[in-house]
C-alpha positions as CSV (number, residue, x, y, z in Angstrom):
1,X,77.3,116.3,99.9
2,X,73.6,115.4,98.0
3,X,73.7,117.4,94.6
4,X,70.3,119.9,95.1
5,X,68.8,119.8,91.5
6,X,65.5,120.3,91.0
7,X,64.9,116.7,89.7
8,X,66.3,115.7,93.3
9,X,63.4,118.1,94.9
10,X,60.8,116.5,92.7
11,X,62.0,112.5,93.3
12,X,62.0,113.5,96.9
13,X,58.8,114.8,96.7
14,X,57.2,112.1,94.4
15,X,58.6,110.1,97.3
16,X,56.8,111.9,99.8
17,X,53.7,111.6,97.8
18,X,53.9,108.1,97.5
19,X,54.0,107.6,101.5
20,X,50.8,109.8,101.9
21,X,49.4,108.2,99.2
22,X,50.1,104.5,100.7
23,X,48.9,105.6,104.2
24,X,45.7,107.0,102.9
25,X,44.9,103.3,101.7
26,X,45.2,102.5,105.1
27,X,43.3,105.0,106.9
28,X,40.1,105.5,104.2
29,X,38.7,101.9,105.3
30,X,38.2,103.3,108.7
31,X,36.2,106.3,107.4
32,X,34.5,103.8,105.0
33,X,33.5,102.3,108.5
34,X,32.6,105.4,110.3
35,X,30.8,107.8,108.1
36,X,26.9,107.9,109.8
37,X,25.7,108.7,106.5
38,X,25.4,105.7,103.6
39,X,26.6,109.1,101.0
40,X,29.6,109.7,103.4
41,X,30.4,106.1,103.5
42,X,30.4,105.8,99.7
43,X,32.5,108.8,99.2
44,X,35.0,107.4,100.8
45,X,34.9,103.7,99.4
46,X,35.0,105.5,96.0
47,X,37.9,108.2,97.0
48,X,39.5,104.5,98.4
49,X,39.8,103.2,94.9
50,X,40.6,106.4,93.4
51,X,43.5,106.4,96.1
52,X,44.8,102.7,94.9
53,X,45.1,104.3,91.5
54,X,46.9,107.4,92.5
55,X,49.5,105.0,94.4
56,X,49.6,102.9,91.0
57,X,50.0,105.9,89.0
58,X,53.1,107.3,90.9
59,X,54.5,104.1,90.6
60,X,54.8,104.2,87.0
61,X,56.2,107.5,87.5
62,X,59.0,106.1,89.7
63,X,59.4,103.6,86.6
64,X,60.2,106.1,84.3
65,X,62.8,107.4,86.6
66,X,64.1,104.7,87.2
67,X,63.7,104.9,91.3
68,X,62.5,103.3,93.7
69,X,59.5,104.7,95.2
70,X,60.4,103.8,99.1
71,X,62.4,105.5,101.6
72,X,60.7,108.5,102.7
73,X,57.9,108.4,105.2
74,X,55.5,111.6,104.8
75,X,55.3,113.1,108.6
76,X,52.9,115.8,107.7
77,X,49.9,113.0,105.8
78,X,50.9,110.8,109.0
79,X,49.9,114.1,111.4
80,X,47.1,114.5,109.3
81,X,45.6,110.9,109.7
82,X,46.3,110.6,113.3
83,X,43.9,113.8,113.8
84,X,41.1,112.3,111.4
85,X,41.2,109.2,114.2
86,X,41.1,111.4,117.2
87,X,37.7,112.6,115.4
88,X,36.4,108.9,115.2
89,X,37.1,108.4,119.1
90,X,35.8,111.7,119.7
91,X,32.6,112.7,118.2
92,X,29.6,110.6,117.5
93,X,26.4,111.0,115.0
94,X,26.1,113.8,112.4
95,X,29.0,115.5,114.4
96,X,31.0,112.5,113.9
97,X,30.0,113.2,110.0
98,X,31.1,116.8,110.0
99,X,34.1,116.4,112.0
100,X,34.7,113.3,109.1
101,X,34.5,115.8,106.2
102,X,36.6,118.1,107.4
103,X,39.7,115.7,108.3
104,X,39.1,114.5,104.5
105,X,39.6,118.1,103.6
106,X,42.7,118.3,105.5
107,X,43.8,115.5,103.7
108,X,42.7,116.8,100.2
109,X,44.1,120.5,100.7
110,X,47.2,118.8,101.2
111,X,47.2,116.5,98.3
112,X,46.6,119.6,96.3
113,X,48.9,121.7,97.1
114,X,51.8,118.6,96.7
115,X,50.4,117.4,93.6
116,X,50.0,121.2,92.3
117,X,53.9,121.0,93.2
118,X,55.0,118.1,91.4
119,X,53.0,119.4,88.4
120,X,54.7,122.6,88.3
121,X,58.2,120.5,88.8
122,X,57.3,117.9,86.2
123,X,56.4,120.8,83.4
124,X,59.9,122.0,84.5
125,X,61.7,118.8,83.9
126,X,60.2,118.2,81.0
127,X,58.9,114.9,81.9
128,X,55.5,115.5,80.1
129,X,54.5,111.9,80.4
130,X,54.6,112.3,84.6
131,X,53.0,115.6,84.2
132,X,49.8,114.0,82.3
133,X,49.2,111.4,84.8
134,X,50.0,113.8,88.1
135,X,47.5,116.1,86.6
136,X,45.0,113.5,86.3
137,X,45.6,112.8,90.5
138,X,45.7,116.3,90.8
139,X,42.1,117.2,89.4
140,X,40.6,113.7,91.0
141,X,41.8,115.4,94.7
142,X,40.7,118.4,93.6
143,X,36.6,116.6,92.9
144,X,36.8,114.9,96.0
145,X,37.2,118.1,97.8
146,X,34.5,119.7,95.9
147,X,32.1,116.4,96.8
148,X,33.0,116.4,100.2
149,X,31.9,120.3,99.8
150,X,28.9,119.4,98.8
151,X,28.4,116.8,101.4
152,X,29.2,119.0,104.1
153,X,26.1,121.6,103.2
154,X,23.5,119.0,104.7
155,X,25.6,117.1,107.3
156,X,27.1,120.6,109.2
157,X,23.5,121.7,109.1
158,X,22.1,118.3,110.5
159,X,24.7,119.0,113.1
160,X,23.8,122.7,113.6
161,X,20.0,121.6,114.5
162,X,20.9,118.4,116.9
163,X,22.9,121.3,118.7
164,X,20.0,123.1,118.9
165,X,18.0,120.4,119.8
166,X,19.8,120.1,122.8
167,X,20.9,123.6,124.0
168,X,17.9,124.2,126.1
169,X,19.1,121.0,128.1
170,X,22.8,122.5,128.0
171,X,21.5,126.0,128.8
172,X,19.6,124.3,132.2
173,X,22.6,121.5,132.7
174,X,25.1,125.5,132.5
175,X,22.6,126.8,134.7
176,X,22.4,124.2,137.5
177,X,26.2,124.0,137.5
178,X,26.7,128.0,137.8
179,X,24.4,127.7,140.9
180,X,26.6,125.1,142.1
181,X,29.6,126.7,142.2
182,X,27.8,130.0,143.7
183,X,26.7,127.9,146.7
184,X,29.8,126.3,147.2
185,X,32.0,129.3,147.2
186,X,29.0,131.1,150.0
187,X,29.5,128.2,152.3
Protein backbone atom coordinates (compact mmCIF):
# COMPACT_ATOMS: atom_id res chain seq x y z
CA UNK A 1 0.00 0.00 0.00
CA UNK A 2 1.13 3.79 -1.30
CA UNK A 3 2.21 5.75 2.00
CA UNK A 4 -0.57 8.99 1.84
CA UNK A 5 1.66 11.85 3.04
CA UNK A 6 0.92 15.12 2.18
CA UNK A 7 4.14 15.45 0.09
CA UNK A 8 2.61 12.40 -1.93
CA UNK A 9 -0.74 14.64 -2.44
CA UNK A 10 1.34 17.51 -3.62
CA UNK A 11 3.91 15.45 -6.12
CA UNK A 12 0.72 13.88 -7.45
CA UNK A 13 -0.76 17.09 -7.88
CA UNK A 14 2.38 18.93 -9.31
CA UNK A 15 2.01 15.96 -11.55
CA UNK A 16 -1.35 16.75 -12.55
CA UNK A 17 -0.40 20.26 -13.05
CA UNK A 18 2.25 19.49 -15.26
CA UNK A 19 -0.17 17.48 -17.80
CA UNK A 20 -2.62 20.48 -17.94
CA UNK A 21 0.01 22.63 -18.27
CA UNK A 22 1.72 20.55 -21.27
CA UNK A 23 -1.81 20.15 -22.99
CA UNK A 24 -2.53 23.89 -22.75
CA UNK A 25 0.72 24.31 -25.03
CA UNK A 26 -1.05 22.30 -27.37
CA UNK A 27 -4.42 23.64 -27.45
CA UNK A 28 -3.60 27.74 -27.11
CA UNK A 29 -2.24 27.69 -30.93
CA UNK A 30 -5.63 26.83 -31.95
CA UNK A 31 -7.24 29.75 -30.16
CA UNK A 32 -4.19 31.84 -31.33
CA UNK A 33 -5.87 30.77 -34.70
CA UNK A 34 -9.39 31.29 -33.96
CA UNK A 35 -9.90 34.42 -31.96
CA UNK A 36 -11.98 36.93 -34.56
CA UNK A 37 -10.52 39.74 -32.75
CA UNK A 38 -6.50 40.71 -33.41
CA UNK A 39 -6.74 41.60 -29.09
CA UNK A 40 -8.20 38.02 -28.64
CA UNK A 41 -5.66 36.55 -30.82
CA UNK A 42 -2.74 38.24 -28.92
CA UNK A 43 -3.99 37.31 -25.59
CA UNK A 44 -3.63 34.13 -26.31
CA UNK A 45 -0.16 34.15 -28.14
CA UNK A 46 0.98 36.01 -25.00
CA UNK A 47 -0.94 33.58 -22.29
CA UNK A 48 0.93 30.71 -24.92
CA UNK A 49 4.35 31.92 -23.79
CA UNK A 50 3.44 32.54 -20.38
CA UNK A 51 2.10 28.75 -20.48
CA UNK A 52 5.77 27.44 -21.82
CA UNK A 53 7.17 29.10 -18.68
CA UNK A 54 4.76 27.72 -16.26
CA UNK A 55 5.60 24.14 -17.84
CA UNK A 56 9.37 25.15 -17.35
CA UNK A 57 8.83 26.45 -13.95
CA UNK A 58 7.18 23.11 -12.60
CA UNK A 59 9.94 21.44 -14.09
CA UNK A 60 12.48 22.84 -11.88
CA UNK A 61 10.14 22.10 -9.13
CA UNK A 62 10.14 18.40 -10.04
CA UNK A 63 14.15 18.94 -9.94
CA UNK A 64 14.21 19.86 -6.57
CA UNK A 65 12.32 16.79 -5.71
CA UNK A 66 13.97 14.85 -7.32
CA UNK A 67 10.87 13.37 -9.61
CA UNK A 68 10.04 12.89 -12.59
CA UNK A 69 7.36 15.11 -13.84
CA UNK A 70 5.47 12.33 -16.20
CA UNK A 71 3.05 9.79 -15.41
CA UNK A 72 -0.13 11.32 -14.69
CA UNK A 73 -2.49 12.52 -17.38
CA UNK A 74 -4.87 15.44 -16.02
CA UNK A 75 -8.64 14.15 -17.19
CA UNK A 76 -10.32 17.18 -15.93
CA UNK A 77 -7.74 20.04 -18.23
CA UNK A 78 -8.26 17.29 -21.05
CA UNK A 79 -12.40 17.70 -20.53
CA UNK A 80 -11.85 21.16 -20.35
CA UNK A 81 -9.99 21.48 -23.78
CA UNK A 82 -12.08 19.14 -25.64
CA UNK A 83 -15.16 21.71 -24.77
CA UNK A 84 -13.12 24.91 -25.84
CA UNK A 85 -12.85 22.88 -29.44
CA UNK A 86 -16.50 22.05 -29.56
CA UNK A 87 -16.82 26.08 -29.32
CA UNK A 88 -14.42 26.53 -32.41
CA UNK A 89 -16.63 23.94 -34.59
CA UNK A 90 -19.51 25.43 -33.18
CA UNK A 91 -19.88 29.14 -33.17
CA UNK A 92 -18.66 31.55 -35.64
CA UNK A 93 -17.87 35.54 -35.48
CA UNK A 94 -18.04 37.62 -32.27
CA UNK A 95 -19.94 34.60 -30.78
CA UNK A 96 -17.13 32.47 -31.64
CA UNK A 97 -15.09 35.31 -29.56
CA UNK A 98 -17.28 35.10 -26.54
CA UNK A 99 -17.82 31.50 -26.52
CA UNK A 100 -13.60 31.70 -26.82
CA UNK A 101 -13.24 33.75 -23.59
CA UNK A 102 -15.26 31.82 -21.67
CA UNK A 103 -13.54 28.20 -22.40
CA UNK A 104 -10.17 30.25 -21.45
CA UNK A 105 -11.93 30.99 -18.20
CA UNK A 106 -12.76 27.54 -17.66
CA UNK A 107 -9.35 26.80 -18.10
CA UNK A 108 -7.99 29.69 -15.85
CA UNK A 109 -10.57 29.00 -12.79
CA UNK A 110 -9.07 25.74 -12.82
CA UNK A 111 -5.52 26.57 -12.91
CA UNK A 112 -6.33 28.69 -9.89
CA UNK A 113 -7.87 26.76 -7.83
CA UNK A 114 -4.85 23.87 -8.43
CA UNK A 115 -2.17 26.27 -8.27
CA UNK A 116 -3.90 27.99 -5.03
CA UNK A 117 -3.56 24.21 -3.86
CA UNK A 118 -0.07 23.48 -4.42
CA UNK A 119 0.68 26.83 -2.85
CA UNK A 120 -1.10 26.07 0.31
CA UNK A 121 0.78 22.44 0.15
CA UNK A 122 4.15 23.92 -0.68
CA UNK A 123 3.95 26.59 2.43
CA UNK A 124 3.09 23.33 4.33
CA UNK A 125 6.13 21.33 3.24
CA UNK A 126 8.27 23.89 3.69
CA UNK A 127 9.54 23.89 0.34
CA UNK A 128 9.67 27.78 0.15
CA UNK A 129 11.72 27.80 -3.06
CA UNK A 130 8.55 25.82 -5.01
CA UNK A 131 6.20 28.05 -3.16
CA UNK A 132 7.91 31.41 -4.77
CA UNK A 133 7.85 30.13 -8.25
CA UNK A 134 4.08 28.41 -7.97
CA UNK A 135 3.04 31.76 -6.70
CA UNK A 136 4.46 33.56 -9.52
CA UNK A 137 2.18 30.91 -12.02
CA UNK A 138 -0.48 31.38 -9.68
CA UNK A 139 -0.80 35.31 -9.94
CA UNK A 140 0.09 35.14 -13.97
CA UNK A 141 -3.40 32.72 -14.24
CA UNK A 142 -4.94 34.83 -12.04
CA UNK A 143 -4.08 38.31 -14.81
CA UNK A 144 -5.04 36.34 -17.54
CA UNK A 145 -8.41 35.77 -16.12
CA UNK A 146 -8.74 39.35 -15.23
CA UNK A 147 -7.59 40.27 -19.12
CA UNK A 148 -9.84 37.93 -20.62
CA UNK A 149 -12.43 39.82 -18.14
CA UNK A 150 -11.81 42.78 -19.61
CA UNK A 151 -11.91 41.39 -23.12
CA UNK A 152 -15.18 39.96 -22.64
CA UNK A 153 -16.95 43.53 -21.79
CA UNK A 154 -16.79 44.58 -25.60
CA UNK A 155 -16.83 41.13 -27.34
CA UNK A 156 -20.25 39.65 -25.23
CA UNK A 157 -21.69 43.08 -26.11
CA UNK A 158 -20.62 42.91 -29.91
CA UNK A 159 -22.40 39.58 -29.59
CA UNK A 160 -25.46 40.84 -27.76
CA UNK A 161 -26.17 43.50 -30.75
CA UNK A 162 -25.42 40.93 -33.85
CA UNK A 163 -28.26 38.97 -31.83
CA UNK A 164 -30.22 41.74 -32.04
CA UNK A 165 -29.45 42.56 -35.35
CA UNK A 166 -30.92 39.50 -36.38
CA UNK A 167 -33.91 38.75 -34.09
CA UNK A 168 -36.43 40.40 -36.19
CA UNK A 169 -35.38 37.84 -38.98
CA UNK A 170 -35.61 34.95 -36.15
CA UNK A 171 -38.78 36.41 -34.75
CA UNK A 172 -40.38 36.12 -38.67
CA UNK A 173 -38.19 32.74 -39.44
CA UNK A 174 -40.27 31.45 -35.44
CA UNK A 175 -43.19 32.83 -36.90
CA UNK A 176 -43.45 31.16 -40.34
CA UNK A 177 -42.49 27.95 -38.71
CA UNK A 178 -45.27 28.14 -35.78
CA UNK A 179 -47.81 28.59 -38.78
CA UNK A 180 -46.35 25.63 -40.26
CA UNK A 181 -46.89 23.40 -37.77
CA UNK A 182 -50.60 24.88 -37.14
CA UNK A 183 -51.38 23.97 -40.74
CA UNK A 184 -50.04 20.75 -40.71
CA UNK A 185 -51.63 19.45 -37.59
CA UNK A 186 -55.40 21.09 -39.22
CA UNK A 187 -55.00 19.01 -42.27
Amino acid sequence: MAQKTLLTLYVSELKDLYSAEQQLVKALPKLVKSAETDELSEAFANHLEETKNHVTRLEEVFESLGENPKGKKCVGMEGIVKEGAETIDELEGKVLDAGLIAAAQKVEHYEIAAYGSVCAYAKLLDRSDDLNLLKETLEEEKRADEKLTELSENVNQEAAELQEENAPAAKTANREHLRARKTKSAA
